[in-house]
PLY file of the C-alpha trace (Angstrom):
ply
format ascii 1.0
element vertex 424
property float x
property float y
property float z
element edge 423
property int vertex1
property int vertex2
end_header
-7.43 -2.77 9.86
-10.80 -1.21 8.98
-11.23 2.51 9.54
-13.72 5.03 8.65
-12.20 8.33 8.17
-12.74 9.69 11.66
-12.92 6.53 13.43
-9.06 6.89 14.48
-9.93 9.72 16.94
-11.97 8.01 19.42
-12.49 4.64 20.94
-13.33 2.24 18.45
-15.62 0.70 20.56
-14.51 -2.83 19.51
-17.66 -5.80 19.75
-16.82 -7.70 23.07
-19.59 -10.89 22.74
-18.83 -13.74 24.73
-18.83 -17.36 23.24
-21.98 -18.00 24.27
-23.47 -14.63 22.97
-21.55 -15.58 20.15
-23.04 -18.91 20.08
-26.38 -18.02 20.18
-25.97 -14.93 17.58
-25.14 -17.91 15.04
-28.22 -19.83 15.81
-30.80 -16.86 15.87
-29.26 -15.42 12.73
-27.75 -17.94 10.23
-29.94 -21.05 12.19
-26.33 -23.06 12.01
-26.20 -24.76 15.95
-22.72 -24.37 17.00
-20.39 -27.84 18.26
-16.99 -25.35 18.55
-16.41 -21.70 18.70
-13.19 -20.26 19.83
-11.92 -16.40 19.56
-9.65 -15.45 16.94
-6.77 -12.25 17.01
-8.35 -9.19 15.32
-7.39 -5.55 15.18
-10.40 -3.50 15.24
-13.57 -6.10 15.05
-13.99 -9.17 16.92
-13.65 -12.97 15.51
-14.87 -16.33 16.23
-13.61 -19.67 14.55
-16.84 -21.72 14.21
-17.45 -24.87 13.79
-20.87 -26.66 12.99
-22.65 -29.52 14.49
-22.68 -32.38 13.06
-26.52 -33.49 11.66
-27.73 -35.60 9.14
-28.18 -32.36 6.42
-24.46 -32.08 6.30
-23.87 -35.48 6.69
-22.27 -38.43 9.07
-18.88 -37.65 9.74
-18.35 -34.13 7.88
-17.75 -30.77 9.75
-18.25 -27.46 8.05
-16.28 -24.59 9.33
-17.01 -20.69 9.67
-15.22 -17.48 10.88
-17.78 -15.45 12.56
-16.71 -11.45 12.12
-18.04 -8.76 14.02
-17.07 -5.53 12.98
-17.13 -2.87 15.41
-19.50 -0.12 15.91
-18.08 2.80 14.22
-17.50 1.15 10.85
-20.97 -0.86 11.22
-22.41 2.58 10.54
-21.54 2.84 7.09
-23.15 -0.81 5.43
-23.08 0.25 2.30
-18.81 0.20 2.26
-19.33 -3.38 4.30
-21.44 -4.39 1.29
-19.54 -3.43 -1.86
-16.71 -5.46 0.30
-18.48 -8.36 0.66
-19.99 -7.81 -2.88
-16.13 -7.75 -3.90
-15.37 -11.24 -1.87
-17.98 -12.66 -3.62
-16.75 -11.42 -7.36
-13.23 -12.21 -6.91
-14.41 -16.01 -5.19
-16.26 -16.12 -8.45
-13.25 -15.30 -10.24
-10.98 -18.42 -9.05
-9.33 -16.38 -6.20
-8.78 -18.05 -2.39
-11.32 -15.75 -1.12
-13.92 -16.13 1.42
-17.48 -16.01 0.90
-20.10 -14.87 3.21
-23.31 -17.35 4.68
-26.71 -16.14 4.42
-29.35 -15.43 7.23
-31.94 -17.19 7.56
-33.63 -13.95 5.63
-31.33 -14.58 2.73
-29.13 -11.41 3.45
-25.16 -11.60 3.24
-25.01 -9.39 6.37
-26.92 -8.68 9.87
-26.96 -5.10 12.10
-27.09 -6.90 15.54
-28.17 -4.36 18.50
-27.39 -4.28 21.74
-28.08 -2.76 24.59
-25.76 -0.94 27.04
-26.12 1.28 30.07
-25.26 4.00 28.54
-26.62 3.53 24.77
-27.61 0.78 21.83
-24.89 -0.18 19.76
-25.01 -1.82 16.55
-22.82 -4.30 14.67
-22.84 -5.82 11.58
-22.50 -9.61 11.61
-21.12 -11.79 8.71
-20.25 -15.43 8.72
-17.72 -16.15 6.32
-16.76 -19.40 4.98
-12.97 -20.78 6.13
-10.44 -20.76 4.54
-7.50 -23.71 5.09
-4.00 -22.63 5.33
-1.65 -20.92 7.93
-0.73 -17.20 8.19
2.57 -16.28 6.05
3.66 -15.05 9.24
3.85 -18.22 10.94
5.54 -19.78 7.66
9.70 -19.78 6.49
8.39 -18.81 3.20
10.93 -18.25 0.14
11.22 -16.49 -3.28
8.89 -18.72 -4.74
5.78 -17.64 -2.54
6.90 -14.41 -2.64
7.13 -14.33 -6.12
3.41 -15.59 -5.84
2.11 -12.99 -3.68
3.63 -10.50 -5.64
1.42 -11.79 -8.73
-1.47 -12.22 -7.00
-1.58 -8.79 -5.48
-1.03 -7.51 -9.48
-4.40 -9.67 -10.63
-6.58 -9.15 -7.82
-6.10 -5.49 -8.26
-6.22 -5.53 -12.33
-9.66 -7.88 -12.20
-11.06 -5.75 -10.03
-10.36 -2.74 -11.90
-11.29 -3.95 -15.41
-14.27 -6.14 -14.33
-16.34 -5.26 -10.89
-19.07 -3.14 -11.36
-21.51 -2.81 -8.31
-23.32 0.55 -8.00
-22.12 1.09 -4.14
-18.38 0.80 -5.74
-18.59 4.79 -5.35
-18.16 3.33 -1.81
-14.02 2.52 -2.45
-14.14 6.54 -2.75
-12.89 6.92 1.04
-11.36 10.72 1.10
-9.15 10.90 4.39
-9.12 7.18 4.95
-5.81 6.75 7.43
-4.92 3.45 5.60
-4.62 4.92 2.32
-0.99 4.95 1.18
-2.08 8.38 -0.40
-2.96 10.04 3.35
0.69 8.82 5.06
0.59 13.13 5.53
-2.48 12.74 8.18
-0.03 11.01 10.08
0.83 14.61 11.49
-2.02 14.10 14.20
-0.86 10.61 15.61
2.95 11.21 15.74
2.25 12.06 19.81
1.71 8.58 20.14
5.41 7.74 19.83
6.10 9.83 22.79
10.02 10.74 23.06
10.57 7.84 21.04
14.36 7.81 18.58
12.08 6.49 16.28
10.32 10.42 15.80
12.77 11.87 13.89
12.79 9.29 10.95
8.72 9.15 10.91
8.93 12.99 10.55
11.31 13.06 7.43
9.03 10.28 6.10
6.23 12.12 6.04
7.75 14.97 4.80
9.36 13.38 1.88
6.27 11.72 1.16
4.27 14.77 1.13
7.30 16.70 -0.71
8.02 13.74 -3.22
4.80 11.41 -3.95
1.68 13.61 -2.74
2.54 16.10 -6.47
2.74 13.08 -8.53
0.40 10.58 -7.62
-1.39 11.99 -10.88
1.54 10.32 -12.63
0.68 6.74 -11.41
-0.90 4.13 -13.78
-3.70 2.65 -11.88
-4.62 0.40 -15.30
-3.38 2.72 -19.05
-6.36 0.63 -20.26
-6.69 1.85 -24.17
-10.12 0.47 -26.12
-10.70 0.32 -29.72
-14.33 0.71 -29.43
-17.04 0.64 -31.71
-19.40 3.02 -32.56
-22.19 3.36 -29.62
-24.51 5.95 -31.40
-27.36 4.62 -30.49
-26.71 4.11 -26.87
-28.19 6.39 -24.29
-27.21 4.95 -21.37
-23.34 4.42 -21.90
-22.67 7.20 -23.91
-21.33 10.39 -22.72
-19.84 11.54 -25.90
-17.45 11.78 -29.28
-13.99 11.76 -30.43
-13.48 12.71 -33.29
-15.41 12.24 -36.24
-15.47 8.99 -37.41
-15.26 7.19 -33.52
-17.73 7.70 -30.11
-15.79 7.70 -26.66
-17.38 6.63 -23.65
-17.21 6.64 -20.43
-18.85 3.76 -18.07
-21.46 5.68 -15.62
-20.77 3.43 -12.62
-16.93 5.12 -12.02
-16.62 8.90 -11.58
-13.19 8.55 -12.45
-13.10 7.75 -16.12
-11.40 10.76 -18.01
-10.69 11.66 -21.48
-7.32 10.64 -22.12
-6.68 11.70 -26.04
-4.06 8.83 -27.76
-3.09 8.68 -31.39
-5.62 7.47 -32.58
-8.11 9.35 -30.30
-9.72 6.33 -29.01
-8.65 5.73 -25.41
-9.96 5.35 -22.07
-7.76 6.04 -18.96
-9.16 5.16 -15.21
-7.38 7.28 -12.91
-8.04 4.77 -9.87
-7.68 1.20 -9.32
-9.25 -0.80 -6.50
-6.72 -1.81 -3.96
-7.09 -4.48 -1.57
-4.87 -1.89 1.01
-3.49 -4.48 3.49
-2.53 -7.56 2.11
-0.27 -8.66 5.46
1.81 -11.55 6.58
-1.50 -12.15 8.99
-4.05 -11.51 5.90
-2.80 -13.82 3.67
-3.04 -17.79 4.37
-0.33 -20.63 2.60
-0.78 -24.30 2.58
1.42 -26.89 1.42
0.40 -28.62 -2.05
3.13 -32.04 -1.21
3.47 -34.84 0.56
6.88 -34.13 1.40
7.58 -32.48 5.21
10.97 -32.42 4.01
10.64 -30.37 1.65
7.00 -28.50 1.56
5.84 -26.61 -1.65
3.88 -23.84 -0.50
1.12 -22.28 -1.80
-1.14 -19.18 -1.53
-4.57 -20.84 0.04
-6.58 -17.72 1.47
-6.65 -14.18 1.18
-8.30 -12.66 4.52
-9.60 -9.21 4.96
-11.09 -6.51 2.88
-12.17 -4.15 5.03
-9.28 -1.60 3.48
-10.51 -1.65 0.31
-10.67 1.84 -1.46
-9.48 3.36 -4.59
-5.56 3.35 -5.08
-2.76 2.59 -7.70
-1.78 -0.19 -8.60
2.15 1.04 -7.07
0.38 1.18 -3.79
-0.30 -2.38 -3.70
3.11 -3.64 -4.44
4.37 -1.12 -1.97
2.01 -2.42 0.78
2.76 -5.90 -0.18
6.34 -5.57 -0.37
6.53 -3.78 3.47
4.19 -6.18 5.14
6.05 -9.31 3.54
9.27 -7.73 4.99
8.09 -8.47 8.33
9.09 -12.13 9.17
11.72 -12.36 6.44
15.15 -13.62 7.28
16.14 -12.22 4.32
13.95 -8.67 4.45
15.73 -6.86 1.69
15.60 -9.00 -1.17
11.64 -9.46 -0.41
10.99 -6.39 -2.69
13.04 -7.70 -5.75
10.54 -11.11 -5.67
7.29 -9.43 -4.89
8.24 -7.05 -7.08
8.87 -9.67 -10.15
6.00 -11.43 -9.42
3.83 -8.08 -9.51
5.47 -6.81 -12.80
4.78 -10.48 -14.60
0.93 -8.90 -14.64
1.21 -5.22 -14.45
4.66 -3.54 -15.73
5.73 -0.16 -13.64
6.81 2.61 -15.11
9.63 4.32 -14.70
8.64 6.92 -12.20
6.32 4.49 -10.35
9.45 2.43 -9.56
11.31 5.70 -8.40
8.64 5.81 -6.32
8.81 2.74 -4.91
11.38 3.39 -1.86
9.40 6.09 -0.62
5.97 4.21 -0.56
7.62 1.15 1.30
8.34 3.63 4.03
5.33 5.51 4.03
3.82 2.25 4.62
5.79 1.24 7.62
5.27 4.35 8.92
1.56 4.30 8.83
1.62 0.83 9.81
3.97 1.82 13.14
2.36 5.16 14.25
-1.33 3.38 14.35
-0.48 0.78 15.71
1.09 3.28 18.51
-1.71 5.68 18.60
-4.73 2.87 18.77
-2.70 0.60 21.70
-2.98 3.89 23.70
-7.02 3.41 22.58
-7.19 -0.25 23.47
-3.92 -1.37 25.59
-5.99 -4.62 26.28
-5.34 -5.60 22.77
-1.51 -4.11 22.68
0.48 -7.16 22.25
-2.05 -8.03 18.89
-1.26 -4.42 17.36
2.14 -4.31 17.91
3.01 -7.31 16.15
4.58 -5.22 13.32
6.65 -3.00 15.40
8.61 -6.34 17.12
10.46 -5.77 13.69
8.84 -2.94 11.96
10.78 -0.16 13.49
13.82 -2.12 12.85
13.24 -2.23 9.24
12.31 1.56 8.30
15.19 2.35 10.17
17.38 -0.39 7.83
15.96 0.97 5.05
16.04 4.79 6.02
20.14 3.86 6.74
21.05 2.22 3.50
19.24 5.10 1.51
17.55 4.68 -1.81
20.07 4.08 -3.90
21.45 0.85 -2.42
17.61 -0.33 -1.75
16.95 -0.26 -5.49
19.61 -1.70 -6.04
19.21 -4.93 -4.30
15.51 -4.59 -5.44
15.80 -3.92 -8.85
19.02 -6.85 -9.86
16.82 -9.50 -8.30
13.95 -8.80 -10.01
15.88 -8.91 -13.01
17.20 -12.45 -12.65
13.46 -13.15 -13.25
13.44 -12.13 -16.54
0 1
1 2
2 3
3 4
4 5
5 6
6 7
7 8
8 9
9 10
10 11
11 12
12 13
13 14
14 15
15 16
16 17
17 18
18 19
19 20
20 21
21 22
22 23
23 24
24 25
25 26
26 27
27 28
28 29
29 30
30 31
31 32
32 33
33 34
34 35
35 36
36 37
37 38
38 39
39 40
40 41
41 42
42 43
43 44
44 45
45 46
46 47
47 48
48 49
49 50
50 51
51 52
52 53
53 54
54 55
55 56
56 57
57 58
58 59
59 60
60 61
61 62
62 63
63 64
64 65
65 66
66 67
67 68
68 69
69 70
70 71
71 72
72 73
73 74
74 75
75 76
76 77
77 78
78 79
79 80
80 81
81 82
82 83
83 84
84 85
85 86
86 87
87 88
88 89
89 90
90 91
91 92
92 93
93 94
94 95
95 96
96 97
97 98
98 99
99 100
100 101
101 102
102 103
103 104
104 105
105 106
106 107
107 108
108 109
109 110
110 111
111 112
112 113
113 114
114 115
115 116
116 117
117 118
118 119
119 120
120 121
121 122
122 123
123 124
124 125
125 126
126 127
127 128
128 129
129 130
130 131
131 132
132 133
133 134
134 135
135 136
136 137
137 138
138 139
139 140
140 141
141 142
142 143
143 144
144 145
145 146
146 147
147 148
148 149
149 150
150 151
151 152
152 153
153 154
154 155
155 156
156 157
157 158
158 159
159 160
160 161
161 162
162 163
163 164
164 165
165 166
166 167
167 168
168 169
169 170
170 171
171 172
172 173
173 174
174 175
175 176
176 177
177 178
178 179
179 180
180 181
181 182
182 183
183 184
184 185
185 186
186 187
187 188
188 189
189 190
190 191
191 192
192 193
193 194
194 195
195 196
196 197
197 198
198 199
199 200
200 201
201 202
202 203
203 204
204 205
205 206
206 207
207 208
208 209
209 210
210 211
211 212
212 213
213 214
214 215
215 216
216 217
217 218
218 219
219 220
220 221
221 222
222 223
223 224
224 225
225 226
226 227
227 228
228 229
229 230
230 231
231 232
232 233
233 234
234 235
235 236
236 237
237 238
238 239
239 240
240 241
241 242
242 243
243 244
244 245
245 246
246 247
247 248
248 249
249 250
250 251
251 252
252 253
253 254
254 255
255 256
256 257
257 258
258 259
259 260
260 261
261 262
262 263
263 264
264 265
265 266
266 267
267 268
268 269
269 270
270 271
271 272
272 273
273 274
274 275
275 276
276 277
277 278
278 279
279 280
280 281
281 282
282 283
283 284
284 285
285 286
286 287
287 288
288 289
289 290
290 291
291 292
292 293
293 294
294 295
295 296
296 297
297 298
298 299
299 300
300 301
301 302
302 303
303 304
304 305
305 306
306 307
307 308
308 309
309 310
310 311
311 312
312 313
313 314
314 315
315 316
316 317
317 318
318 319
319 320
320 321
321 322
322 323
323 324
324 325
325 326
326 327
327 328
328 329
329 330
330 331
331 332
332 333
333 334
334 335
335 336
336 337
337 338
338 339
339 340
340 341
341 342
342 343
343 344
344 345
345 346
346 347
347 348
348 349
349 350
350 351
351 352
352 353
353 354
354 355
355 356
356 357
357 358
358 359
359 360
360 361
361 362
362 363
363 364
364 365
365 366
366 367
367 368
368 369
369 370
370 371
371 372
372 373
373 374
374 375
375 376
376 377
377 378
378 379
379 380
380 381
381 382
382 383
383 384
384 385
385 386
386 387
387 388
388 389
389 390
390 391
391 392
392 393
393 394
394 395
395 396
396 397
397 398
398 399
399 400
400 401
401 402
402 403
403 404
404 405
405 406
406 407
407 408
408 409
409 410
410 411
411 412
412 413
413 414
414 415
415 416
416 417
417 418
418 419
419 420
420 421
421 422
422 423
């Protein structure tokens, strides 16, 4: 759910190729000749399954598969955030995670601005063809503690190996101010909220947002996005790193590519504290892809395959990605209020919460849903055409704020809290 941080007050002016444009985009670009090519769902950009002739350079009998993403015209005017992305895929693919990589062009670029001409103006889009990734949707899937439990911990290291290891000089790019999809900006919501016309869902989004603003807005300063401490040796003669010392007998730095390294003074006056993290912002029972490592259709053991869109990525805590996690895998569940205490073990096997974090914790879930719910509202009134794709969530969404908003924070905890315990 991509969004620059205006891009929610007009038409998005979502890509509408046809196959056959589609087609022959692939062959001019990427010089792949199609055999298949069928639309996929998408929120904001436009999506093609592809699938590649057969020749003798792949080989008799083999079939190599693509998705083909088009990302609409507003956010194809910022390529520098589309690059540090895709930059990011490529890291974390690197880095033994189910991600997907991008093709190059025939010029050896990882992306393409594709123009076209309209009666009214040119648009441009950026073009990407990613590799596939096996696997159906956790939405589609009767998934139990045990995936959960695996989400949970893969949300915790994608977030912590980004943080402690990407370095890319457009990363400054994650830095996305009023970005709507930033579980920091669930106040903008103010300006959408007419979107839910008369609805008897208004009144609970209001004290939401309030709360939020009232509750988590002052202390999002007290969020660990890493407490990453370094014993570092002296770096005297370093130009380029250095920015200064502590003390007398040790040098404290501060790493040039990430405006948001701070002096953070420990006992022994030799830490570094990042005040960000890099979230991937929407990991969703539609972004994330399970297949089934057994035989056995009796009893399938599921497994976390594919991990689909980063075009939410921007500078967080790591609390806002268990939050996000936790609401999205809420969706589908049979079981929706236990899904926090799994996700939330899994999460806490690779980054411990503290204890105001998990206070927290309540709050975010619902800020989430609510963001989630009042977009979705506000950008069907944009593009009703594409309603019945953006209001998947709120088929059970609203149902669950409300749940959650009923039972109160207490009892949510609790349930939360005593079954991530019997992980431990």
């Amino acid at each position: 759910m991509s969004s620059g941080s205006n891009r929610q007050l007009c038409n998005l002016n979502k890509p509408a190729f046809s196959k056959e444009q589609a087609t022959e985009l692939v062959k001019r670009v990427f010089g792949i000749k199609v055999s298949e090519i069928k639309p996929l769902p998408s929120y904001d950009d436009q999506n093609f399954h592809v699938r590649v002739a057969k020749s003798e350079e792949i080989g008799e009998g083999t079939e190599e598969e693509y998705v083909l993403k088009i990302i609409n015209s507003e956010d194809s005017q910022n390529p520098e955030l589309i690059e540090v992305q895709t930059r990011i895929m490529m890291f974390l693919n690197k880095e033994g995670f189910p991600v997907a990589t991008p093709h190059f062009t025939k010029e050896g670029e990882i992306m393409y601005l594709e123009s076209v001409e309209t009666a009214s103006a040119t648009k441009e889009y950026m073009v990407r063809l990613l590799s596939y990734l096996p696997g159906k949707t956790v939405a589609t899937l009767p998934i139990g503690p045990p995936v959960l439990y695996e989400v949970g911990q893969l949300a915790a290291r994608l977030d912590k190996t980004l943080t402690e290891k990407f370095q890319h000089p457009l990363i400054k790019r994650l830095h996305r101010g009023e970005f709507i999809w930033n579980l920091a900006n669930v106040p903008l919501l103010k300006q959408y909220v007419y979107a839910l016309g008369q609805s008897s869902y208004l009144e609970v989004v209001k004290q939401v947002i309030e709360q939020f603003s009232v509750k988590i807005v002052p202390n999002l300063s007290s969020f660990q996005p890493i407490g990453l401490q370094l014993q570092l040796p002296s770096l005297s003669h370093s130009s380029h790193w250095r920015r200064g010392c502590e003390s007398q007998s040790n040098n404290i730095w501060m790493a040039t590519h990430c405006p948001l390294l701070i002096w953070s003074r420990s006992v022994n006056h030799t830490a570094l504290k990042m005040l960000n993290c890099i979230n991937h912002g929407d990991l969703n029972d539609h972004n994330i892809l399970i297949d089934t490592d057994s035989t056995s259709l009796q009893n399938p053991r599921y497994r976390v395959s594919g991990i689909l869109d980063f075009s939410d990525m921007s500078y967080g805590y790591y609390i806002f990605e268990v939050a996000i996690t936790i609401m999205y895998m809420m969706i589908e569940s049979k079981d929706p209020l236990s899904v926090g205490g799994h996700v939330l073990a899994g999460f806490e096997s690779i980054v411990a919460l503290t204890a105001e974090e998990r206070a927290a914790l309540f709050l975010l879930v619902c800020g989430r849903f609510t963001q989630s719910l009042v977009m979705a509202a506000h950008t069907s009134l944009l593009h009703p055409e594409n309603k019945e794709y953006l209001m998947i969530t709120a088929k059970t969404g609203w149902k669950h704020l409300m749940t959650l908003f009923e039972m109160g924070q207490e009892a949510v905890e609790k349930i939360w809290f005593e079954t991530a315990k019997t992980y431990t």
